[in-house]
C-alpha positions as CSV (number, residue, x, y, z in Angstrom):
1,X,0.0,0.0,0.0
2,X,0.6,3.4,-0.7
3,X,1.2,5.8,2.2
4,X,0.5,10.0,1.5
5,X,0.9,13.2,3.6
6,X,-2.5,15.5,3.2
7,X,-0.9,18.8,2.1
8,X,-2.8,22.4,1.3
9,X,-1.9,25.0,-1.3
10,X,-1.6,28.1,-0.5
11,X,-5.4,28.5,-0.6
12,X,-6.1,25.6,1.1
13,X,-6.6,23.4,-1.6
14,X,-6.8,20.1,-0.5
15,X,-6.4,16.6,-3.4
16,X,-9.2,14.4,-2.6
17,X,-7.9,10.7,-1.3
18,X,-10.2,9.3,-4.3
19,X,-11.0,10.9,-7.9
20,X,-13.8,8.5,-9.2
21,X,-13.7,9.9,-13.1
22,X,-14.0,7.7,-15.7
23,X,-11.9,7.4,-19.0
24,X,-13.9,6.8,-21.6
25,X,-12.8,4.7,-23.8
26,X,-14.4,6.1,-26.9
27,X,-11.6,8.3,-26.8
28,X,-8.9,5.8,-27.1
29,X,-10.6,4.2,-29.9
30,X,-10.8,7.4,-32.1
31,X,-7.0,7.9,-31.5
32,X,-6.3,4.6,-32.8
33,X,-8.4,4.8,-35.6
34,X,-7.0,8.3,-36.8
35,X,-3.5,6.8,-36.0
36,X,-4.1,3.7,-37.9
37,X,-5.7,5.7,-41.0
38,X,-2.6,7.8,-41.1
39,X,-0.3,5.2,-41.3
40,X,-2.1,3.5,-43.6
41,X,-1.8,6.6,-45.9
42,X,1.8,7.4,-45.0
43,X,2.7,3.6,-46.4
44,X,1.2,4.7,-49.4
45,X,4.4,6.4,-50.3
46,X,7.3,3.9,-52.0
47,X,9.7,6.3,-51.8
48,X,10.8,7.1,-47.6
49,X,12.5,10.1,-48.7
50,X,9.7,11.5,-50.4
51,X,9.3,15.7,-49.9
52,X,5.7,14.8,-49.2
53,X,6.0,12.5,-46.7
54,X,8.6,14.4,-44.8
55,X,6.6,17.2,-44.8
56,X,3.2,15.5,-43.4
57,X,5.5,13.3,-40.8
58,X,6.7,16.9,-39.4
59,X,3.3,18.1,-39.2
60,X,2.3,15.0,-37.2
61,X,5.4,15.7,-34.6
62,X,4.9,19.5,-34.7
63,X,0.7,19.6,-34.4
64,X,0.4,16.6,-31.4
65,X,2.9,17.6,-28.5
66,X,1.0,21.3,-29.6
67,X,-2.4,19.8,-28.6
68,X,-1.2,18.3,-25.5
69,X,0.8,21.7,-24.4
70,X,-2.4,23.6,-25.1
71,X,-4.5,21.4,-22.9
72,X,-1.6,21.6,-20.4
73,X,-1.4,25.2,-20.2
74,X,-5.0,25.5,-19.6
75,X,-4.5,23.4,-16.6
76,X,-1.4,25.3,-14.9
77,X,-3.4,28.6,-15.4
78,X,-6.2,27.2,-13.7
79,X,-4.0,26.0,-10.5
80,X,-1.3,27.7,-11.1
81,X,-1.9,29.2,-7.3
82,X,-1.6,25.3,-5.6
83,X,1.1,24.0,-4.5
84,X,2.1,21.5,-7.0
85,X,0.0,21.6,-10.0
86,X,0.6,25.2,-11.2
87,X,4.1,24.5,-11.6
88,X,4.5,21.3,-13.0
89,X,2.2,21.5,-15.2
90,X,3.2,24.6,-16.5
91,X,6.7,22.3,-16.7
92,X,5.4,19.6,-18.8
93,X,4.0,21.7,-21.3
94,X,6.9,24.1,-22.3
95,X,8.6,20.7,-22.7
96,X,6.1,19.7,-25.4
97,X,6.3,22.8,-26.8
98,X,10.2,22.4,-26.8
99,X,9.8,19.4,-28.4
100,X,7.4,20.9,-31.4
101,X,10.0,23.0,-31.5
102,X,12.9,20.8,-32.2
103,X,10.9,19.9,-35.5
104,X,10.7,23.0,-36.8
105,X,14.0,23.8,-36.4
106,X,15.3,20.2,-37.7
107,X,12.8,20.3,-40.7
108,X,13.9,23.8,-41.3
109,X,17.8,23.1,-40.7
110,X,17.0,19.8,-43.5
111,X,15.0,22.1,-45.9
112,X,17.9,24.7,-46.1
113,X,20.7,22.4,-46.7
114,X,21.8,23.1,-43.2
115,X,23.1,20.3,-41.1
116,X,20.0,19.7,-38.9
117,X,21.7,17.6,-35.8
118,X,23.9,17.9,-34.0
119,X,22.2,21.5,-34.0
120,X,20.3,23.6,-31.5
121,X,17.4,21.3,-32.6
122,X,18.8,18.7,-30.0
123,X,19.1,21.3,-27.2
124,X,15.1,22.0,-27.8
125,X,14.2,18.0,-27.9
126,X,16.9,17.5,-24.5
127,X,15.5,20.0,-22.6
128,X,12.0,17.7,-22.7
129,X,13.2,15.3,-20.4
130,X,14.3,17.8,-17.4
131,X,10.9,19.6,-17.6
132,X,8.9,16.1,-17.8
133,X,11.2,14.6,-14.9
134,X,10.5,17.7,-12.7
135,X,7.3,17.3,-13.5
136,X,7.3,13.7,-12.5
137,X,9.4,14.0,-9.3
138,X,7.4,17.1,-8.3
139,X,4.0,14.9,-8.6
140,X,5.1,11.7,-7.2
141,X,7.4,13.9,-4.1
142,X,3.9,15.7,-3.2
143,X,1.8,12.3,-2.8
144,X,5.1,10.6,-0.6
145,X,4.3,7.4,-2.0
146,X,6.1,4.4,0.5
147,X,7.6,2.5,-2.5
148,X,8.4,-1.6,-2.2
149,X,11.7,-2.5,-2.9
150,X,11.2,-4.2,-6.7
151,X,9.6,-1.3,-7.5
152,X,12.9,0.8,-6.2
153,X,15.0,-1.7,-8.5
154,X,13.0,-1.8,-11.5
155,X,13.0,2.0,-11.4
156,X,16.7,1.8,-10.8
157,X,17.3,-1.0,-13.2
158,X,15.5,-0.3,-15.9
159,X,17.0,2.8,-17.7
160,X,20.5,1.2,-16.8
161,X,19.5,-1.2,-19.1
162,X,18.4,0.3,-21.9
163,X,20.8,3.2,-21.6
164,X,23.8,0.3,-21.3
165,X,22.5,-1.7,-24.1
166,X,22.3,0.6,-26.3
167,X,25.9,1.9,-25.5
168,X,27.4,-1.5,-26.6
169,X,24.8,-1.4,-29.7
170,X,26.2,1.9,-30.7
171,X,29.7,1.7,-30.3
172,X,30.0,-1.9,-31.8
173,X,28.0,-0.6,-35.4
174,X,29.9,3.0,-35.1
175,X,33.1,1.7,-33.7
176,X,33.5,4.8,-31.9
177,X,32.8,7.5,-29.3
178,X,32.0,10.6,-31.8
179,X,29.7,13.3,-30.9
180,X,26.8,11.6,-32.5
181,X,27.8,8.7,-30.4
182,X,27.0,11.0,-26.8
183,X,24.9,12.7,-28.4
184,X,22.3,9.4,-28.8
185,X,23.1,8.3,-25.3
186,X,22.2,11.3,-23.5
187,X,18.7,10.6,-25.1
188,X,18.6,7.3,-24.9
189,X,19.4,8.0,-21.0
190,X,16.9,11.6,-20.5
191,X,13.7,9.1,-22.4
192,X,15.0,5.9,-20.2
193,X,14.6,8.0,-17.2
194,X,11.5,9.2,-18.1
195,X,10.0,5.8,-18.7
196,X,11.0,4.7,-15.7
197,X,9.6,7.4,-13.6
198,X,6.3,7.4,-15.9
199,X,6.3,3.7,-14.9
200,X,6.8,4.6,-11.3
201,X,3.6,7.2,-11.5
202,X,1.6,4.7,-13.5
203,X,1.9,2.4,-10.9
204,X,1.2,5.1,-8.0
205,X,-1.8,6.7,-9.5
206,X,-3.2,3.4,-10.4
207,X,-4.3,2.9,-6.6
208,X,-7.3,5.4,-7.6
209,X,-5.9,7.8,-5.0
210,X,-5.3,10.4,-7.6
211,X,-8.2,9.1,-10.0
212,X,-7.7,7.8,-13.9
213,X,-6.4,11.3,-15.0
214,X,-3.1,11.2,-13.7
215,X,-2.6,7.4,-14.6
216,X,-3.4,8.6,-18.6
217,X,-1.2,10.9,-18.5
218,X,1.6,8.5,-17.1
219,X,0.9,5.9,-19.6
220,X,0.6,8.8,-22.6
221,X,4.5,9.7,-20.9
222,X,5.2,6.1,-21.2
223,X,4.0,5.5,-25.0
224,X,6.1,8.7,-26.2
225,X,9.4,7.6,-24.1
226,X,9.5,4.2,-25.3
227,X,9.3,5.5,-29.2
228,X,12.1,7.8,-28.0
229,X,14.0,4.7,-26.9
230,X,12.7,2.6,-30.0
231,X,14.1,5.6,-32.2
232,X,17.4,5.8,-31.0
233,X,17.6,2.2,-31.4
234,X,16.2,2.3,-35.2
235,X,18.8,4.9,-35.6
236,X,21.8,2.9,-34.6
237,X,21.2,0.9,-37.7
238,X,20.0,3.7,-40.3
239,X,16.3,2.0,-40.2
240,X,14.0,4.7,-39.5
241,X,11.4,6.1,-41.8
242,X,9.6,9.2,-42.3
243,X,6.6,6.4,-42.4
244,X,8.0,4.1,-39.9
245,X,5.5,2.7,-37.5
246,X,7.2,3.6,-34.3
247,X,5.8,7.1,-35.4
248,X,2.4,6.2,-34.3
249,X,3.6,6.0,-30.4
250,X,4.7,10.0,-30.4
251,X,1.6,11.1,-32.3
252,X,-0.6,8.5,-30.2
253,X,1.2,8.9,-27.1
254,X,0.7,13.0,-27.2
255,X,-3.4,12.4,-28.4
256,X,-3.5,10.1,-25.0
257,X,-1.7,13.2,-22.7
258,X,-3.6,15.8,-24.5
259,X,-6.8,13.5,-23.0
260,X,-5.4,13.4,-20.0
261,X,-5.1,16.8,-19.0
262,X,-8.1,17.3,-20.0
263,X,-9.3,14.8,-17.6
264,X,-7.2,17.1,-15.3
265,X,-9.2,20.2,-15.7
266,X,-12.4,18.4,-15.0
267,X,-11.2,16.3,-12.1
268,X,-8.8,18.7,-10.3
C-alpha cells in the first residue's frame, strides 16, 4: 500500500484521497483509428525520402505535442496558485512545446541544406526530459508514496539497461565514441529516465488515489518515451522512416496526454 501526507496549497486546496472519473474509452478508440488511417496513408508512399512524406510526418510531430501543451497550459493557469499543480504542469507543457520545436528547427535546418543535428534542434528536444522529470518528481514527491523495494530496483534498473545496451549497440556498429555517439546516449538515457519514472507514476496513480487522469497521462509519458527509446535504437542501424510505424507512439502517445489533461481540468 501506498502511504500519502495530506498537504494544502496556499489556498487551502486540499487533493481528494479518491478521484472517481471515468476514461472513456471512446476516446482511445478514435486515436487509434486516426492513427491507424494515417499510417495506412503514409505507407502509401514507396519512396521514404519523399518531400511529401517528410513534410506530413513533421506536421504530425509538430501539431500533437501542440495539442497536448495547449491542454496543459490551460490546466497550470487554472491551478497555477496550488502548491504543485501550477508549476508542474506549466513544466510539462513548455517541454512539449520544446519538443514541437525541435521539429521545426530540424525540418527547417534539413530544408535549407543546413546540417540539422547535431544543431540547437537537440538542445530543444533535450530539454523535454528535465521539464517532464521535474514534473514527474514534483507529482510523485507531493503524494510521498512508500515505494516496495522491486519497485525501487525496477526504477533503478530499468533505464541502466536500456541506456547500457544501447551503449554497446552503438559503439560496436559505429566503432567509436563521436559526438553523435553521446549525443544518442544522453537521449537514450533523458527518455530511459523518463520511462522509468512514468512507470513509477503509472503504478502510483493506479491505486485510484489520484483518480484515472493522472494514470493517462503517465501511460501517454510512457507510449512517447518508449518510441524515444525505439528511435534511437532504429537509428543505430540507419532503419527509420519518415513512415515508420514507431511514429504512431509519439503522435498517439501525445493524443492520449492531451486526453489526460483534460481529464485534469475536469477532475482537479
Amino acid at each position: 500500500m501506498f502511504k500519502f501526507v495530506e498537504r494544502k496549497s496556499r489556498e487551502d486546496e486540499v487533493v481528494p484521497d479518491k478521484l472517481t472519473d471515468k476514461i472513456d474509452y471512446k476516446i482511445f478508440v478514435i486515436i487509434c483509428v486516426a492513427m491507424i488511417v494515417f499510417q495506412v496513408y503514409l505507407n502509401t508512399f514507396k519512396n521514404p525520402d519523399d518531400e511529401l512524406l517528410a513534410l506530413l510526418a513533421t506536421l504530425a510531430d509538430i501539431i500533437t505535442p501542440a495539442i497536448a501543451a495547449v491542454f496543459g497550459f490551460v490546466v497550470a493557469k487554472r491551478y497555477w496558485n496550488s502548491e504543485i499543480f501550477g508549476k508542474s504542469y506549466l513544466a510539462l507543457s513548455l517541454g512539449m512545446v520544446m519538443n514541437a520545436l525541435g521539429e521545426i528547427i530540424y525540418y527547417y535546418y534539413e530544408q535549407t541544406g543546413q546540417t540539422p543535428s547535431p544543431s540547437i534542434a537537440d538542445v530543444a528536444w533535450l530539454s523535454f526530459y528535465p521539464l517532464t522529470f521535474y514534473h514527474l518528481a514534483k507529482n510523485i514527491h507531493f503524494f510521498k508514496p512508500t515505494i516496495k523495494l522491486p519497485i525501487k530496483v525496477l526504477i533503478v534498473a530499468l533505464p541502466i539497461a536500456i541506456s547500457g545496451t544501447y551503449a554497446f549497440l552503438e559503439f560496436s556498429a559505429e566503432q567509436s565514441a563521436d559526438m553523435n555517439f553521446f549525443l544518442g546516449l544522453a537521449y537514450i538515457i533523458g527518455s530511459a529516465i523518463i520511462l522509468s519514472g512514468s512507470i513509477l507514476g503509472a503504478i502510483i496513480f493506479r491505486q485510484g488515489l489520484l483518480g484515472v487522469a493522472w494514470l493517462i497521462l503517465a501511460l501517454g509519458i510512457v507510449l512517447t518515451t518508449v518510441g524515444d527509446n525505439w528511435y534511437s535504437y532504429l537509428q543505430v542501424y540507419n532503419l527509420y522512416t519518415n513512415n515508420h510505424i514507431m511514429n504512431l507512439l509519439w503522435y498517439g502517445g501525445y493524443l492520449v496526454i492531451a486526453y489526460a489533461l483534460y481529464k485534469h481540468r475536469k477532475v482537479i
